[in-house]
C-alpha positions as a printed NumPy array, in Angstrom:
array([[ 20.604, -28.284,   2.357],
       [ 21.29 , -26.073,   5.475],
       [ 20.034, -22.488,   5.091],
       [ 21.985, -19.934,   5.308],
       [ 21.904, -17.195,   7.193],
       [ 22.738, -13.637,   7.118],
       [ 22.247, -10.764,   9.452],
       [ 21.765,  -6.603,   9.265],
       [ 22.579,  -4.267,  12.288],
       [ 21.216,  -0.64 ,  11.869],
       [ 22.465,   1.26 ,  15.095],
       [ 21.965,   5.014,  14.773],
       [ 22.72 ,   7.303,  17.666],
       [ 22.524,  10.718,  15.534],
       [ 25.803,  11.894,  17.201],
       [ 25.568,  15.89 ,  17.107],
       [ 21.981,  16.661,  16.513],
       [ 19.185,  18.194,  18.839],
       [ 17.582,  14.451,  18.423],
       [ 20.878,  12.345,  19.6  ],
       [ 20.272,   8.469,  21.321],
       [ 22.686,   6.691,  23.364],
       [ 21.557,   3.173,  23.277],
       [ 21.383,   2.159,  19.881],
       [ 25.587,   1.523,  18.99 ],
       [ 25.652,  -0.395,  22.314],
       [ 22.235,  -2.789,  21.169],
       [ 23.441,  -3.704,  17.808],
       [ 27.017,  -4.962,  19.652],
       [ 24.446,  -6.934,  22.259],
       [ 22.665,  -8.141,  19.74 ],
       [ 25.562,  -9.23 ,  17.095],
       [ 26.856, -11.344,  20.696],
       [ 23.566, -12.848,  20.773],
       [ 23.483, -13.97 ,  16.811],
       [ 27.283, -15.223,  17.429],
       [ 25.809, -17.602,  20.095],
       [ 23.305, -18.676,  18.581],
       [ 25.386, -19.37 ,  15.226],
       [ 25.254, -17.   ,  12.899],
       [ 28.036, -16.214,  11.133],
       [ 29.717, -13.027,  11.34 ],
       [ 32.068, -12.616,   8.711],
       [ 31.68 ,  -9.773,   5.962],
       [ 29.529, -11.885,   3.557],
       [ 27.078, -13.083,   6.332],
       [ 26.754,  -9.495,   8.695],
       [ 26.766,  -5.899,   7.448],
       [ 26.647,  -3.191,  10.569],
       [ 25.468,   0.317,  10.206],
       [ 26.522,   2.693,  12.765],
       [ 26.866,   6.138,  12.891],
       [ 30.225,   5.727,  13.797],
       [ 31.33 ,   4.897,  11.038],
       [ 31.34 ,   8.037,   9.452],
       [ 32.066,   6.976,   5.958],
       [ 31.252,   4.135,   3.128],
       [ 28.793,   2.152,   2.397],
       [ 28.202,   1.03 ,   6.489],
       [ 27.282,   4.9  ,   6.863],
       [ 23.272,   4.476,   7.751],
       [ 22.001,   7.224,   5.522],
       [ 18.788,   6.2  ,   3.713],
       [ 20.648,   4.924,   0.267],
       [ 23.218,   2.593,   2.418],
       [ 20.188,   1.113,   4.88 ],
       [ 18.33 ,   0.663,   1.625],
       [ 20.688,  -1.201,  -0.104],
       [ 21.667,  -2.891,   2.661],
       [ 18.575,  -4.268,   3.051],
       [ 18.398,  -5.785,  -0.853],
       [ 21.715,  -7.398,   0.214],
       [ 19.783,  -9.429,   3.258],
       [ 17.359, -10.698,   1.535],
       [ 18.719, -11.174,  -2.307],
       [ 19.483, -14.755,  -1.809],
       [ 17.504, -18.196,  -1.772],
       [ 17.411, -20.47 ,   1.031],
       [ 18.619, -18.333,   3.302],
       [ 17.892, -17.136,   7.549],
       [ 17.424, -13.178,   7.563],
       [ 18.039, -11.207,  10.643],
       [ 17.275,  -7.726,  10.575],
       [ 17.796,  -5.61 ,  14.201],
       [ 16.986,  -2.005,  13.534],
       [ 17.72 ,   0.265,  16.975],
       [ 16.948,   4.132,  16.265],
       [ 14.597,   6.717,  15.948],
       [ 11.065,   5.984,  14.463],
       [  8.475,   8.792,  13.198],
       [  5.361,   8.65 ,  11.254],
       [  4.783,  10.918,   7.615],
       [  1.207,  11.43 ,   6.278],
       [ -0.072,   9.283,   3.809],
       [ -4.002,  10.068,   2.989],
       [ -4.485,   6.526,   1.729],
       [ -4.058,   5.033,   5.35 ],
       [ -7.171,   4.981,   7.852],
       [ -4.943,   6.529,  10.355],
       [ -3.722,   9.103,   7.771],
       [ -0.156,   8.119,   8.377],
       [  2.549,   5.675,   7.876],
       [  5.268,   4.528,  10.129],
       [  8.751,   5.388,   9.273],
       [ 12.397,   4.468,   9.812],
       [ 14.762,   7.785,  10.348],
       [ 18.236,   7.215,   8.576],
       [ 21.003,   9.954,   9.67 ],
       [ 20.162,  11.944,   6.68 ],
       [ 16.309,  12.113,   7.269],
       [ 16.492,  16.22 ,   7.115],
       [ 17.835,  16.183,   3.914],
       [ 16.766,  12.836,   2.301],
       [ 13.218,  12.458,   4.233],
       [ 12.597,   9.155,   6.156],
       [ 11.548,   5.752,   5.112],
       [  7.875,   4.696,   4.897],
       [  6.358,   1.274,   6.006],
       [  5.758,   0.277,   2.577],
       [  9.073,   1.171,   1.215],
       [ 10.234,  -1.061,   3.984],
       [  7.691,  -3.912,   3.146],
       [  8.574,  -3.512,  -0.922],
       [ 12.223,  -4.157,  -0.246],
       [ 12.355,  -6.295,   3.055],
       [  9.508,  -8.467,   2.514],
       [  8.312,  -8.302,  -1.402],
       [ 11.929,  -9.189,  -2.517],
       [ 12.228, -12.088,   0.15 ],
       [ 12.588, -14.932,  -1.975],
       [  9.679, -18.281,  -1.271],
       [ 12.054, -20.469,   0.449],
       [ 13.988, -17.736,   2.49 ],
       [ 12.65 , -16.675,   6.204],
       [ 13.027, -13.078,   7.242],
       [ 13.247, -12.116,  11.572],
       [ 12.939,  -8.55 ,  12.135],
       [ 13.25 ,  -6.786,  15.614],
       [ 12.459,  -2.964,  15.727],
       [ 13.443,  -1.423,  18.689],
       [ 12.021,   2.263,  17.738],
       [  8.764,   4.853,  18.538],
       [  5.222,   3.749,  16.209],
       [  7.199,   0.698,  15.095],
       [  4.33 ,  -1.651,  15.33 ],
       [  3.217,  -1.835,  11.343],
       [  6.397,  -0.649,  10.477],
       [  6.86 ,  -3.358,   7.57 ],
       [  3.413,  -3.454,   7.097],
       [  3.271,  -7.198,   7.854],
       [ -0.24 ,  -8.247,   6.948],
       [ -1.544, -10.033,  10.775],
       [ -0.832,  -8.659,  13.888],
       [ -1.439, -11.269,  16.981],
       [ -3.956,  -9.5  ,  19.595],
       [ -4.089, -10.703,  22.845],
       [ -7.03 , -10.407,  25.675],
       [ -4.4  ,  -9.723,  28.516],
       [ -3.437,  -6.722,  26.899],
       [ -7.007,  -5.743,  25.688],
       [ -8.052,  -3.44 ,  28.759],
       [ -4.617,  -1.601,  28.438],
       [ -4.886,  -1.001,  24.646],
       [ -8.731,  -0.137,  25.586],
       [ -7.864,   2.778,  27.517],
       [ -4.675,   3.814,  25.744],
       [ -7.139,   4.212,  22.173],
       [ -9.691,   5.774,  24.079],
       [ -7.467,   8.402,  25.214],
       [ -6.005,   9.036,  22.121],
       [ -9.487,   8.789,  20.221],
       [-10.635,  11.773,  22.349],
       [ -7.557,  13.337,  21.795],
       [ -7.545,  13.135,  18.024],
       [-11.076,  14.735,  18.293],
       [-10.302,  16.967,  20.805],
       [ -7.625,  18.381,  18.738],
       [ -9.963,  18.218,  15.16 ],
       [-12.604,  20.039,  16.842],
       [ -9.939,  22.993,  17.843],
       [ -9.07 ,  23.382,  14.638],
       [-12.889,  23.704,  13.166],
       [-14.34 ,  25.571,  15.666],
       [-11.465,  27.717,  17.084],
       [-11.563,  30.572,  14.878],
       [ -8.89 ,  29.459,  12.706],
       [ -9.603,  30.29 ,   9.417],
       [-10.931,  28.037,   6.104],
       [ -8.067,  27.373,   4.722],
       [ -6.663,  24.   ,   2.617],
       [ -4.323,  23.606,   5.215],
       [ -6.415,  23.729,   8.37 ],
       [ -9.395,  21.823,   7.06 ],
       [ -6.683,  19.199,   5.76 ],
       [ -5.387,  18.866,   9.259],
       [ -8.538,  18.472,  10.428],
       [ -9.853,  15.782,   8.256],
       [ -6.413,  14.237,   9.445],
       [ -6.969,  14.394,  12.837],
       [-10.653,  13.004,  12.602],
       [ -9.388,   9.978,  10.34 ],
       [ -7.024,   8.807,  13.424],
       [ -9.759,   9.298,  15.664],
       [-12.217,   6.884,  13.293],
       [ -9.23 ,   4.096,  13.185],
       [ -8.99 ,   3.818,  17.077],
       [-12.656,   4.105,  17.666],
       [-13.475,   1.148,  15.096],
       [-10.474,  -0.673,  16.835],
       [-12.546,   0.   ,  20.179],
       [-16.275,  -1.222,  18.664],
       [-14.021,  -4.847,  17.762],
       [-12.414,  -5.24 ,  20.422],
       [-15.493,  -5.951,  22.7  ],
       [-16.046,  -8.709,  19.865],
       [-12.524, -10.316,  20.288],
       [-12.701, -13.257,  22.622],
       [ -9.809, -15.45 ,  21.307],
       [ -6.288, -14.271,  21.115],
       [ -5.18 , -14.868,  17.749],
       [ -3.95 , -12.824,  15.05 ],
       [ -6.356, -10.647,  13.186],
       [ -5.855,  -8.713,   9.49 ],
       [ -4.019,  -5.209,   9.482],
       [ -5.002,  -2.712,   6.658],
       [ -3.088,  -1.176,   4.591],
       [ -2.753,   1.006,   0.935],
       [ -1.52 ,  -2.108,  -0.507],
       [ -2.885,  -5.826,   0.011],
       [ -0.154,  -7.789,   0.909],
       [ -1.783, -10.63 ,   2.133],
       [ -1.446, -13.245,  -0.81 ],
       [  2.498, -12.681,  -0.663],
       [  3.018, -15.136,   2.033],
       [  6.177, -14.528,   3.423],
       [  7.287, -16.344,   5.97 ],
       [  8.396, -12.891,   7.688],
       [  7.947, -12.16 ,  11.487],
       [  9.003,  -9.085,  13.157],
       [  8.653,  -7.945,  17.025],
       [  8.26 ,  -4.41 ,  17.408],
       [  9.254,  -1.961,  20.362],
       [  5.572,  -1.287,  21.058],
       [  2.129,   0.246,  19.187],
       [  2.173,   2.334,  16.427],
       [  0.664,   5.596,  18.549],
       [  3.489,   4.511,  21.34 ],
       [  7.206,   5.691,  21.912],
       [  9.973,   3.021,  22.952],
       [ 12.487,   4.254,  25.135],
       [ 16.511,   4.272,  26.305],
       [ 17.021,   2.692,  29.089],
       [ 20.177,   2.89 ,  31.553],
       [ 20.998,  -1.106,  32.232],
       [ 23.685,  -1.538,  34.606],
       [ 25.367,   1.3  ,  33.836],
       [ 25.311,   1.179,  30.157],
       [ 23.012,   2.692,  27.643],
       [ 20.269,   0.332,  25.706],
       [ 17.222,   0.531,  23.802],
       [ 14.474,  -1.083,  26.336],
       [ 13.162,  -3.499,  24.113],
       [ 16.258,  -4.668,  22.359],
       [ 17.114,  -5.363,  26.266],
       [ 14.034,  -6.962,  26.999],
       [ 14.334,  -9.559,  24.379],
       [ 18.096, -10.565,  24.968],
       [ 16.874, -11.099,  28.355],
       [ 14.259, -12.643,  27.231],
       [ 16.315, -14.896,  25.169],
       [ 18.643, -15.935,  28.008],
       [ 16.242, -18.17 ,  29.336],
       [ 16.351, -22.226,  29.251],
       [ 14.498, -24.047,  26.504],
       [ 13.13 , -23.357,  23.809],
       [ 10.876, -20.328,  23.632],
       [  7.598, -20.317,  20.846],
       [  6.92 , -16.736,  19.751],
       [  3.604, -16.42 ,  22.1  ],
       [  6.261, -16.812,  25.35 ],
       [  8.629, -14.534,  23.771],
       [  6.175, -11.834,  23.304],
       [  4.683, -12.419,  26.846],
       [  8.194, -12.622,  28.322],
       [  8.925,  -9.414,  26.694],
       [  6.498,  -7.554,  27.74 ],
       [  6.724,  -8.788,  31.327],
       [ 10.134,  -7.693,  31.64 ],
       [  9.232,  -4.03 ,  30.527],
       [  6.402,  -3.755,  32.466],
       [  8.255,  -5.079,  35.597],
       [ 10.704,  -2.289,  34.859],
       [  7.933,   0.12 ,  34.359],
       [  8.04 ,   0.812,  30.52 ],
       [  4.394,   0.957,  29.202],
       [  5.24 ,   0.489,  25.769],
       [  3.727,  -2.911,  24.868],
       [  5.545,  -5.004,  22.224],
       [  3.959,  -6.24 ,  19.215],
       [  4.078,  -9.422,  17.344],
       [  3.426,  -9.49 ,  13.15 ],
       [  3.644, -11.95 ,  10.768],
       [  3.514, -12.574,   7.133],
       [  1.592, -15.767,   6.969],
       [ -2.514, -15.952,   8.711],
       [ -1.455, -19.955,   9.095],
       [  1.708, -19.508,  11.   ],
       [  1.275, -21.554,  14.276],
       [  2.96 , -19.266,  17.262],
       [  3.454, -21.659,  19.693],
       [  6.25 , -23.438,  17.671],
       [  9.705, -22.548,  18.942],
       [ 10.852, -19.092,  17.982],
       [ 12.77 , -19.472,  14.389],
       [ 15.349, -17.187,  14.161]])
């Protein structure tokens, strides 16, 4: 039996705040042309849209709609899920992560109703995706790059000396920042020394990534770390991301219109002849930013360590 297939668009500009985007409306319309052509269905049982134009009901993307929304995708068997999420992404502290944060998702109502965490995101996106159902995820938002908390991320060596140099950067950084706050002449309080010990965990995380990745001499993908162990769930679940969790993704002005850079990067991408495996997408993708001059570096996750990337793209 066919599978069938079902899609969510999250497009949230955050008309009238101090933090307002232009691009992401205008990606979720590219990207709902792109799933018409290549056959998804679009009617109201297959394709829910949230947009912050639409001001009321449940297509509103405050944090209970997106929420529910996203039970809807993936609530059925034997069934194609398509998930294209273009907005803002932030990070929240969570103690029990090396890096002392998670990545988060910011619905409209994030002031009032707080963001949503990676593992939120992986409990109801992922955990509730039923055995025989497939789940394709693109997040075109800042420190999107564990945002589901997919258990392998693919490294590659072409990238290695750019990731190199970005970590070590930041690693100083993070140190140069921990060491202010011990030896600056701010005072012993709960707060300071806790955004210290903060501060010096991030710094740890990208200096161990550093010590491995003089080790790594295969591109392949490699084990990501979490507060949960989600790697005996084995979903087949695969999500690109707009770029590194300590990186921003940006607007871009194409032609005249306003887009998210990688949601525009990937429909280009896609336009291509033949049939693309997931390696050539990634590559593709990030050739087309950085021939545009984005840094941010897309990222590739999966659910499954035995997943074979060079098979065509599954979408």
């Amino acid at each position: 039996m066919e599978a069938r297939r079902k899609s969510l668009l999250i497009g949230i500009n955050y008309f009238g705040s101090q933090h307002e985007l232009q691009g992401c409306i205008q990606d979720i319309m590219n990207v709902r042309g792109f799933l018409d052509w290549v056959g998804y269905p679009n009617d109201e049982r297959s394709q829910v849209g949230a947009r912050t134009d639409e001001r009321q009901g449940s297509y509103y993307p405050n944090g209970h709609n997106i929420v529910a929304a996203m039970d809807w995708l993936v609530s059925e068997p034997n069934t194609a899920c398509f998930l294209h999420y273009s907005g803002h992404g932030g990070q929240t502290r969570n103690e029990d992560r090396v890096t002392g944060f998670d990545d988060t998702l910011v619905p409209v109502d994030y002031e009032t109703r707080g963001q949503l965490p990676s593992d939120v995101l992986h409990q109801h996106l992922v955990s509730r995706l039923h055995p025989t159902s497939s789940l394709f995820v693109i997040m075109d938002c800042c420190h999107s790059g564990s945002a589901l908390e997919l258990p392998y991320v693919y490294h590659s060596d072409d990238d290695g000396n750019v990731n190199m140099i970005d970590s070590l950067k930041q690693g100083m950084r993070l140190v140069g920042a921990a060491d202010h706050l011990i030896e600056g002449g701010m005072r012993f309080d709960s707060q300071s020394l806790g955004d210290a010990r903060q501060l010096l965990a991030g710094a740890t995380d990208f200096f161990h990534g550093l010590k491995h990745m003089g080790e790594q001499h295969e591109s392949g993908l490699d084990s990501e770390r979490f507060s949960h162990d989600y790697s005996q769930e084995h979903k087949f679940a695969t999500m690109f991301s707009g770029c590194r969790d300590d990186q921003t993704s940006a607007d871009a002005s194409i032609s005249g219109s306003h887009v998210g850079a990688m949601s525009w990067a990937f429909l280009e991408c896609m336009k291509g002849a033949g049939a693309l495996s997931y390696l050539q997408v990634l590559q593709r993708t990030r050739q087309i930013l950085r021939s545009s001059s984005y840094s941010q570096v897309p990222q590739l996750s999966v659910g499954i360590p035995e997943m074979q990337l060079d098979q065509p793209l599954r979408i």
